[in-house]
C-alpha positions as CSV (number, residue, x, y, z in Angstrom):
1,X,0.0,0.0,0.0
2,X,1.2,3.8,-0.8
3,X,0.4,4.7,2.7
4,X,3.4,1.9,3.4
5,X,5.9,3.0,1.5
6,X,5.5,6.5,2.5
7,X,5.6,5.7,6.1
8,X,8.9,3.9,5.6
9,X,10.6,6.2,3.6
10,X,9.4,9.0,6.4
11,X,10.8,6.6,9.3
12,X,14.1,5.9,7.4
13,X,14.7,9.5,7.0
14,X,13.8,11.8,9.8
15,X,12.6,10.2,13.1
16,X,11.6,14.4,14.6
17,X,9.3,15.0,11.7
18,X,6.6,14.0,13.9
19,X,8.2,14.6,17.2
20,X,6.2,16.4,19.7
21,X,2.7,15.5,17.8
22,X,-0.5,14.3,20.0
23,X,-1.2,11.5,17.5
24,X,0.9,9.0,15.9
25,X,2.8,9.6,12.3
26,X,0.7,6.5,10.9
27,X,-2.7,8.7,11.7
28,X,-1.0,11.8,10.5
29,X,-0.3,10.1,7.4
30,X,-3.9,8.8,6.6
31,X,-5.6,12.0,7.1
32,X,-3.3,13.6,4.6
33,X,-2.8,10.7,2.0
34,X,-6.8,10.6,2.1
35,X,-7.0,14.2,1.3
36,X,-4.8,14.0,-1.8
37,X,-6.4,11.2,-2.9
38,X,-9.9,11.5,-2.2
39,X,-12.3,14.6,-2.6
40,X,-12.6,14.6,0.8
41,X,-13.4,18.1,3.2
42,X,-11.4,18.1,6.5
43,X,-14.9,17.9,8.1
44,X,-15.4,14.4,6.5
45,X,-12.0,13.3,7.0
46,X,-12.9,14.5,10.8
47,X,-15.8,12.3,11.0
48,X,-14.5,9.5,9.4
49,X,-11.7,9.4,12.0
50,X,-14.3,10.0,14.8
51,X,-16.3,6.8,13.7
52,X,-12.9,4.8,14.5
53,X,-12.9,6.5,17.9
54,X,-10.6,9.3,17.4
55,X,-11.2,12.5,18.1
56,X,-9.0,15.4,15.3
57,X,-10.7,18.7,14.3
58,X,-10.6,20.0,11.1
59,X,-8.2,23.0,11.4
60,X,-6.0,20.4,12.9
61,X,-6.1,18.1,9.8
62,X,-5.7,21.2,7.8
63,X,-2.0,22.0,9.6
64,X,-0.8,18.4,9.2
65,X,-1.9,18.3,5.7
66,X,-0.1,21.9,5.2
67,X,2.6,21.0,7.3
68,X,3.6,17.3,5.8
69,X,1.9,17.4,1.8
70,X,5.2,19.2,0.8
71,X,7.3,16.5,3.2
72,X,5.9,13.4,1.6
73,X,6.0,14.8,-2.0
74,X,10.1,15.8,-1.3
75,X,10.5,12.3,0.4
76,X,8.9,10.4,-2.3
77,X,10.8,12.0,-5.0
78,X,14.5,10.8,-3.3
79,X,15.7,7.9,-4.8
């Protein structure tokens, strides 16, 4: 799966990328790969995540995916 790869090549890399974060790098890296991917809203990615019991606002999905986007696009394009 994508979301594999991109959580490897993340981990290899830089282990304070996601230092310091309330939720794990594997959550952090749904919500954003689901908002490239998908035409989803923040507000459904938010209640998609709430129906698995966790509990992200929107503006909160809308820093990670502003904050780590441009990370996993640079990270994906190292060889």
């Amino acid at each position: 799966m994508i979301l594999n790869v991109i959580a490897e090549k993340l981990k290899r890399t830089s282990k304070d990328d996601f230092k310091g974060r309330h939720f794990e790098a594997w959550l952090i890296l749904q919500a954003v790969s689901w908002y490239l991917r998908y035409p989803l809203t923040y507000r459904n990615i938010k209640d998609m995540f709430l129906e698995r019991g966790f509990a992200v606002d929107h503006t909160t999905l809308n820093r990670w995916t502003l904050a780590y986007a441009p990370l996993i696009e640079k990270r994906l394009r190292v060889k």
